[in-house]
Phi, psi and omega in degrees: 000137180293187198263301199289318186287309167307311148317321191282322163277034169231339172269009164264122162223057198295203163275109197245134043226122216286127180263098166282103134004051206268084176306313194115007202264187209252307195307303183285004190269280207310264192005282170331292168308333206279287154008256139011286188293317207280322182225104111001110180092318215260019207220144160204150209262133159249143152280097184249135173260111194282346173061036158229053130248149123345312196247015149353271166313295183300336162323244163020278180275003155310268128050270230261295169318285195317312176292340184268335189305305213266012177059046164281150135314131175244121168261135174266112147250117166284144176207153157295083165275008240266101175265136200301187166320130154090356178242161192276157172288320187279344167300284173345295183303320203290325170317283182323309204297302210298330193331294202304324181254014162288313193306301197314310193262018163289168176260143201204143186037054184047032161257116176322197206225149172266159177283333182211134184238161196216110167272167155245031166278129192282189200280319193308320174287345168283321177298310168310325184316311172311326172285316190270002188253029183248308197309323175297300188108036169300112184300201165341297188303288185337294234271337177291349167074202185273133190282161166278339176232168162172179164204145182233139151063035186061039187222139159253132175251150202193128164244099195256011159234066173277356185245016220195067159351153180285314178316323185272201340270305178315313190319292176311329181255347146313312202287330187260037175042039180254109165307148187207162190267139149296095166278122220292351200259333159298344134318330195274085185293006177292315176279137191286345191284328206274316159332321185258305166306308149337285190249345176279286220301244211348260136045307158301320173286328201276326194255005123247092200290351181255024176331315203271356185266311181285359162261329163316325182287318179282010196257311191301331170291304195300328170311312208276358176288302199277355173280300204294307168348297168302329159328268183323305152334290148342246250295306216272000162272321139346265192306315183271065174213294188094217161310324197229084176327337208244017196230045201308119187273107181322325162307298178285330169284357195245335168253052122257188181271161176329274239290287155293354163307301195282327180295330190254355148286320185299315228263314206297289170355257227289302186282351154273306212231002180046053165227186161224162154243156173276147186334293221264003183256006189274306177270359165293322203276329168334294187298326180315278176003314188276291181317341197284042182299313185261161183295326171284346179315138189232081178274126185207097215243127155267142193212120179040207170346324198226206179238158168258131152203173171291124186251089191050293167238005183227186171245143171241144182229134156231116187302004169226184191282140204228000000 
């Protein structure tokens, strides 16, 4: 085991007992071993199987083989990605997987709860993110890339080798002779990710060799930019809310600054109504905003998902056209 890949599992300390996130890929079997060895009993692995490979069934049963070797419990989830119009086949599955697996580590027909679900996506996987959200024109939130920790749907989740390179990881199941599956679909330059591992990732490695750590880090700052950002937010939607949280008072957004304005509208969005707005659709409602002097004044906006409009001194976001 590497100096970084040992660090990082000896500074993971979720809550066991632990649910590993197990493709059979080279990132979640180090995981998995590392895991496995560190809390004895306390750990087990799922699988979900998305059924759109050929080579599905055989995932699985590698999968099945490794866990019966090294004595983990192995869980199988079948799931449906079958993706709508206008959405990627890789949205799909990541919908479907986590779904499958918050069902999973919730507790249901008196089957305990696992306490902790565990990814293994790396510092390299991190760095595309840091690429595809620079490639977008992403703010804060974007540039913080995949948080190491979070909850979803009440399950805590945790990526705890986001510091742990892809290179150290093969290093590692090579030097112990563990096999692991190649998914022929990491290749397939048709996905932009794969597009960017392809042709950036070299390219970053010949002109920073240490690229996957110094950019992780810097996705880890920005995280930690956009935790105080959110901080603040809170406090200042408090105060332009007044009585009523779900009702931001135009008066009061109009004596802070821009700056902070846009931060705490970005906050109302996303921790009220689960939307975001876009740069541009973010600086319409700011100038409406500016504009509001008079009592006749009128706003009706589309903002992420739904509409913004004036409910007397405040703003209301409704999700279909009102």
């Amino acid at each position: 085991m590497t100096q970084s890949l040992q660090a990082a599992i000896q500074a993971f300390e979720p809550q066991l007992p632990l649910a590993v996130a197990f493709s059979g890929g080279a990132d979640s079997t180090a995981l998995l071993l590392a895991c496995a060895e560190k809390w004895p009993s306390k750990v087990l692995a799922v699988h979900v199987n998305h059924g759109l490979q050929a080579a599905a069934h055989a995932f699985e049963l590698h999968c099945q083989d490794l866990c019966q070797r090294i004595g983990v419990p192995l869980v199988v989830l079948t799931v449906q990605a079958d993706h709508s119009p206008g959405q990627s086949p890789e949205d799909a599955a990541r919908i479907a997987r986590y779904g499958a697996l918050c069902r999973f580590a919730l507790p249901a027909d008196g089957r305990p709860p696992c306490a902790s679900v565990a990814l293994g996506q790396h510092a390299d996987d991190q760095v595309e993110t840091l690429l595809l959200a620079l490639g977008r024109g992403a703010g804060l939130g974007g540039l913080s890339a995949m948080p190491s920790a979070w909850v979803r749907d009440g399950v805590q989740f945790y990526r705890p080798l986001l510091r742990v390179s892809a290179a150290e990881i093969r290093s590692v199941m090579a030097a112990n002779g563990q096999g692991f599956i190649e998914d022929p679909t990491n290749t397939d330059v048709t996905f932009l990710r794969n597009r960017i591992r392809a042709h950036l990732m070299p390219a970053l490695r010949e002109v920073f060799p240490h690229y996957a750590r110094t950019l992780a880090r810097s996705a880890a700052h920005a995280a930690q930019a956009q935790s105080l950002l959110s901080e603040m937010a809170q406090d200042d939607l408090r105060d332009v809310c007044g009585g009523d949280p779900a009702s931001p008072q135009i008066k009061a957004l109009q004596a802070i600054s821009p700056a902070r304005q846009a931060n705490v509208l970005r906050h109302w969005l996303r921790q009220r109504h689960h939307t975001q707005a876009s740069a541009a659709q973010l600086e319409a409602l700011m100038v409406q905003i500016a504009a509001c002097t008079t009592r006749g004044h009128r706003i009706h906006l589309r903002v992420g998902s739904g509409f913004v409009q004036r409910n007397n001194g405040a703003l209301a976001w409704y999700n279909s056209t009102v």
